[in-house]
C-alpha positions in Angstrom: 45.9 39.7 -5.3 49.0 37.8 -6.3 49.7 40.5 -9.3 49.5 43.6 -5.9 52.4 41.8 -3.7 54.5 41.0 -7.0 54.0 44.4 -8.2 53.8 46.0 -4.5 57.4 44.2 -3.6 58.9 45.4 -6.8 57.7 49.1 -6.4 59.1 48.9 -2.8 62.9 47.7 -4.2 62.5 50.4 -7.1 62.2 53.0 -3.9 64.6 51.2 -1.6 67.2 51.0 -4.5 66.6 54.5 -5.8 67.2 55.9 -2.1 70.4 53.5 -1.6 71.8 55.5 -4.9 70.7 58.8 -3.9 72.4 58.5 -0.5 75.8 57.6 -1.9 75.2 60.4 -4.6 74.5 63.1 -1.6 77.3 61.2 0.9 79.9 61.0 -1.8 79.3 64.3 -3.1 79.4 66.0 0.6 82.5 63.4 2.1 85.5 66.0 1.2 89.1 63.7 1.9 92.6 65.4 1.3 90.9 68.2 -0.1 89.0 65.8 -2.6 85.0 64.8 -2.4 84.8 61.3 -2.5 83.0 61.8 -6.4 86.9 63.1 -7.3 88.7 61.3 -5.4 91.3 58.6 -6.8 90.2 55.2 -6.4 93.0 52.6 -8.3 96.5 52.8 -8.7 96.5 53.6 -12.7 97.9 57.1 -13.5 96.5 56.9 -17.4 93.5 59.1 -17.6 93.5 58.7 -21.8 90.4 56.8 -23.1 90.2 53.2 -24.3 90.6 52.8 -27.6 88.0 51.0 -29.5 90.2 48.2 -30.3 91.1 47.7 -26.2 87.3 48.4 -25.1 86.8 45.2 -27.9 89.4 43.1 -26.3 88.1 43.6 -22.7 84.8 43.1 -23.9 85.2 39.9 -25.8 87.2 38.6 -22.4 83.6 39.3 -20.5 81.6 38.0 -22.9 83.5 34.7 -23.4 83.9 34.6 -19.6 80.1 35.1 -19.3 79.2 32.5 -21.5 81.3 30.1 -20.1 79.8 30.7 -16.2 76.3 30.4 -18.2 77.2 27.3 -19.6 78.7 25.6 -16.9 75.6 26.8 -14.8 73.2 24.9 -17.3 75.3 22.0 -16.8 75.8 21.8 -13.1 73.3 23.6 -12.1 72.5 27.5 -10.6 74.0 26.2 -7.3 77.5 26.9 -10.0 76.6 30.6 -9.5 79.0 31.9 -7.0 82.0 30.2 -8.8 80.3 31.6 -12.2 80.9 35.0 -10.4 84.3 34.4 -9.4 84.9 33.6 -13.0 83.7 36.9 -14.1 84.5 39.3 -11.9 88.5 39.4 -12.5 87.6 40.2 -15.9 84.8 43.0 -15.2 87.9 44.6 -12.6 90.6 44.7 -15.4 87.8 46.4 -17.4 87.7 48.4 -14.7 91.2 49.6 -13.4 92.7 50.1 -17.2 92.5 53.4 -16.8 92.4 56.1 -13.7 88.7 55.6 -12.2 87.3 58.3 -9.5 84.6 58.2 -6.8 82.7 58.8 -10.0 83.2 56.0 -11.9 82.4 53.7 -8.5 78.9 55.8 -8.0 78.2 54.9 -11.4 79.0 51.3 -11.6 77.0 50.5 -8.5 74.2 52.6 -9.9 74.5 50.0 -13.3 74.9 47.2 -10.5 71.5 48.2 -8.8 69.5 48.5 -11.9 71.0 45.2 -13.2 69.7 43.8 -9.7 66.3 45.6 -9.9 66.3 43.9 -13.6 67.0 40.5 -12.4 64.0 40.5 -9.8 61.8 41.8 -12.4 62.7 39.0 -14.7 62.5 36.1 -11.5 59.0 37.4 -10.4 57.6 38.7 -14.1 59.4 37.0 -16.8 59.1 38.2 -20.2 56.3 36.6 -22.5 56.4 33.1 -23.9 56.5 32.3 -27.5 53.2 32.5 -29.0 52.3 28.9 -30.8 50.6 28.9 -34.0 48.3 26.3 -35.2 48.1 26.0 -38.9 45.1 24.0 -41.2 46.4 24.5 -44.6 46.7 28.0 -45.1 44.8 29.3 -41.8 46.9 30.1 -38.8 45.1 29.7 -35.5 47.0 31.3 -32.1 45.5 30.4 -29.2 44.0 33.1 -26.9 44.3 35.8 -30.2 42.4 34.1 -33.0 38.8 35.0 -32.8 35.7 32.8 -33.9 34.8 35.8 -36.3 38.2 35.6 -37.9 38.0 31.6 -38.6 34.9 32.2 -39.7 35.5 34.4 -42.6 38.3 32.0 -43.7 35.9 29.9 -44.6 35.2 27.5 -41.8 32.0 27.4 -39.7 31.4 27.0 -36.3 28.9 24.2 -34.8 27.6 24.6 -31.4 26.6 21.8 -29.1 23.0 21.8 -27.7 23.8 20.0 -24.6 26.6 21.3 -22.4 29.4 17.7 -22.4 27.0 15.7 -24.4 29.2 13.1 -26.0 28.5 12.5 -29.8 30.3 10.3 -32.4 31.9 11.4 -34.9 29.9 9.8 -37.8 27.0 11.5 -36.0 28.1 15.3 -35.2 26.4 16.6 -38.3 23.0 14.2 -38.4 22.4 14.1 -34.7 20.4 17.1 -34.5 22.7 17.8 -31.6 24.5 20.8 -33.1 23.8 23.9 -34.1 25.7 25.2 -36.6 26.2 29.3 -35.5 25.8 32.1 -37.9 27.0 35.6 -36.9 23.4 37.0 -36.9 22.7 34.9 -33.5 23.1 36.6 -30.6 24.6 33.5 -28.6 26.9 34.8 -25.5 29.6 33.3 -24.2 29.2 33.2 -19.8 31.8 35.4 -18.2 34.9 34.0 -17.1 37.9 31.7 -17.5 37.2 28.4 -18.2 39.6 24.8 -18.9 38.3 22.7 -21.3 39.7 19.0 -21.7 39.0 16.5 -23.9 35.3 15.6 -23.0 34.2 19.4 -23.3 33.1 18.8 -27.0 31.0 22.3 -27.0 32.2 24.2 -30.2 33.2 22.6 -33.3 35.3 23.8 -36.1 34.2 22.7 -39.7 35.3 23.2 -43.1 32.4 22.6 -45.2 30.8 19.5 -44.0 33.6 18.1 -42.6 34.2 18.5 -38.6 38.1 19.5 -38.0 37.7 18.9 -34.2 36.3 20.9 -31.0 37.5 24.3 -29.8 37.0 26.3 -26.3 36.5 30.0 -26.5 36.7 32.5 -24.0 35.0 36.2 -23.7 36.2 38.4 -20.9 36.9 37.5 -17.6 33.9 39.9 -15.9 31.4 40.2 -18.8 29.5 37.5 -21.1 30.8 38.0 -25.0 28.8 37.3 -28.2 30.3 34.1 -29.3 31.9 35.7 -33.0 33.9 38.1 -30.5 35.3 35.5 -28.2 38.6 34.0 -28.9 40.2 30.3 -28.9 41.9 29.0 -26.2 41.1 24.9 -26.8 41.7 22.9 -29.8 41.3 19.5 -29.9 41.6 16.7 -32.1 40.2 12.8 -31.5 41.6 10.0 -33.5 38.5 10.1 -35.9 39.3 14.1 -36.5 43.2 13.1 -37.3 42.0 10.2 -39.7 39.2 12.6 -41.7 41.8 15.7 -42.0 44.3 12.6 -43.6 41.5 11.4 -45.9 40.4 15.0 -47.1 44.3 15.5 -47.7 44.4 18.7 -45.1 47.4 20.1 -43.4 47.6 20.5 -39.8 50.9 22.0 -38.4 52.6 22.9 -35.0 54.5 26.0 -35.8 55.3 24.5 -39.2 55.8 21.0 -37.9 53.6 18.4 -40.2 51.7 16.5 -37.5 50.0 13.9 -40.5 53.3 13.1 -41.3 55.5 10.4 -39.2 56.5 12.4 -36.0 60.3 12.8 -35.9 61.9 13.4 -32.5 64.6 15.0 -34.1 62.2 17.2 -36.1 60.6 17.9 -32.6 63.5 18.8 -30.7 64.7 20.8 -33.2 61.7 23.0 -33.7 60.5 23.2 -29.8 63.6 23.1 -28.0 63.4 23.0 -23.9 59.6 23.4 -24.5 59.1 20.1 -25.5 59.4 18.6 -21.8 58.0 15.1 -22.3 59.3 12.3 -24.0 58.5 9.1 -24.1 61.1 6.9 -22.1 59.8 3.4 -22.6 58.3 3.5 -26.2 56.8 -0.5 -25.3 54.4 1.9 -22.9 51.4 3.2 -25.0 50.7 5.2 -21.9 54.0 7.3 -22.3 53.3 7.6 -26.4 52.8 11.6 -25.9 54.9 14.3 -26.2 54.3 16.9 -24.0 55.4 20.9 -25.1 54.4 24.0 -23.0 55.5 27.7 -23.0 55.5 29.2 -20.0 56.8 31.7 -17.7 58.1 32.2 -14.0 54.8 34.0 -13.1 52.5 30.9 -13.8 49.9 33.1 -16.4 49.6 35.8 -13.8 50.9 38.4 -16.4 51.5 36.8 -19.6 49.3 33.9 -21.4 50.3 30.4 -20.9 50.4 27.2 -23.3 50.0 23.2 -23.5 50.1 20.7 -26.2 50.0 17.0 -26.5 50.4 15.0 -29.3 49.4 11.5 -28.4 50.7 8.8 -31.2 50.7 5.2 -32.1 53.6 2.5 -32.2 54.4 3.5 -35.3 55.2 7.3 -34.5 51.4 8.7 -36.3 49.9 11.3 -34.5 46.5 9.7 -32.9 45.3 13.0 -31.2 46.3 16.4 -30.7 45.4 19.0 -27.6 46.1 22.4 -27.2 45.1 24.4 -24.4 45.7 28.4 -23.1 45.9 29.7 -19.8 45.0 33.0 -19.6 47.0 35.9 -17.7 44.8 36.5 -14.7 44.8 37.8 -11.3 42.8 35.1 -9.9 41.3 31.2 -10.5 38.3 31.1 -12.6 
């Protein structure tokens, strides 16, 4: 329902604004004054009807640009309440542009025309967004992306899949492999996956990843939102790692990265910020907390996953800076809660 009003409120601007710029085209086309249609008529003072060089189109240009940039900047710094002084700053600029040469009716009905779409653009981008940046998990030379990866494509990398018998049963980690509690899953089973979106957390233990007989940590999968899956076809949106995963992948000397970033290593904040940007959202303010040792990183969108895919990490760690877990979770683009 929420993708039908976005999509029903944009459609109805598209229309609305499409109309406003057919009227002007019809009235300014039909409007004749001394002799003139509006479309011909003279609108500036400026007599020189030559075109712009290329080297005065670059030196108008750059003015905007710089001019732009500047609004932009001060509007990250003091906020998008700076937006009708960021426009005052542009818009002397844009006219110059504008009135260096004779301009008609013509030249009007076509900047508003540009003005419109740019409008139309900027609603699309408020209520849509375009797509976040896809993370990538990497263990050693595998690359994992949440919500694309599929348990048949781990699997022929050479990892297997274990499946736990009892929906949120709790095992050890010393005992995953000898509790007769898992299953490990061969692509011969016919095991379905139940319909639907579902969040996994840290309890929901209900898919492990392995690499020979050694358990890298849990995953969630998901099929299709109206339709069960066979498990090989579904894809992972959950990965999880405890503090006895982190210790074994150290132990059996194997990588684990966040879009290149070493998690076994020391955590840098540098090497964070660096790498993640604005997505990394949570920092630690008062290291002496252990509650506040996470950093928190999520790509996201205006929309809030109702067209584009969603993502979460945290990267809990120790007084000395070394990773003690690791969570990542996708939301999938969906019209509705599942």
């Amino acid at each position: 329902m929420g993708r039908l009003i976005i999509l029903g409120l944009l459609l109805f601007l598209a229309v609305s604004f499409i109309a406003i710029c057919v009227g002007m085209y019809i009235y300014m086309k039909r409007t004749v004054k001394n002799g003139q249609t509006l479309m011909e008529e003279t609108v500036n003072k400026q007599t020189r009807e030559s075109k712009l060089s290329i080297k005065e189109i670059l030196i108008y240009l750059s003015m905007i640009i710089v001019a732009v940039l500047f609004s932009l900047y001060l509007m990250r710094k003091l906020g998008h309440g700076f937006a009708p002084l960021a426009s005052a700053i542009v818009t002397p600029f844009v006219l110059a542009f504008f009135n260096a040469r004779r301009r008609t009716g013509r030249s009007v009905f076509i900047f508003t025309v540009t003005a419109v779409l740019a409008l139309f653009l900027f609603f699309v981008y408020i209520f849509i967004d375009i797509p976040p940046t896809v993370p990538n998990i990497t263990i050693n030379n595998t690359k994992i992306t949440l919500a694309k990866t599929k348990a048949s494509d781990v699997l022929k990398d050479g990892f297997d899949i274990y499946v736990n018998q009892k929906d949120n049963y709790y095992i050890r980690y010393q005992d995953l492999l000898t509790s007769g509690k898992l299953k490990k899953y061969e692509t011969s089973q016919n095991i379905l996956v139940k319909k639907g979106f579902r969040r996994y957390y840290m309890s929901d233990c209900l898919y492990y990843l392995a690499k020979g007989n050694t358990i890298i940590g849990s995953i969630g999968l998901y099929g299709d939102l109206n339709k069960d899956t066979l498990l090989k076809d579904c894809r992972i949106v959950h990965f999880y790692l405890d503090q006895d995963c982190v210790q074994v992948l150290k132990r059996n000397s194997i990588s684990f990265q966040l879009n290149g970033v070493n998690l076994l290593d020391t955590l840098n904040i540098e090497v964070l910020r660096k790498t993640f940007g604005k997505k990394l959202w949570s920092v630690p303010n008062n290291p002496q907390d252990i509650t506040q040792l996470y950093y928190g990183i999520k790509w996201t969108s205006h929309s809030s996953h109702l067209f584009w895919n969603e993502y979460y990490s945290y990267i809990h760690f120790d007084e000395n800076n070394n990773m003690t877990s690791f969570e990542m979770m996708s939301e999938i683009a969906r019209d509705r809660k599942e």
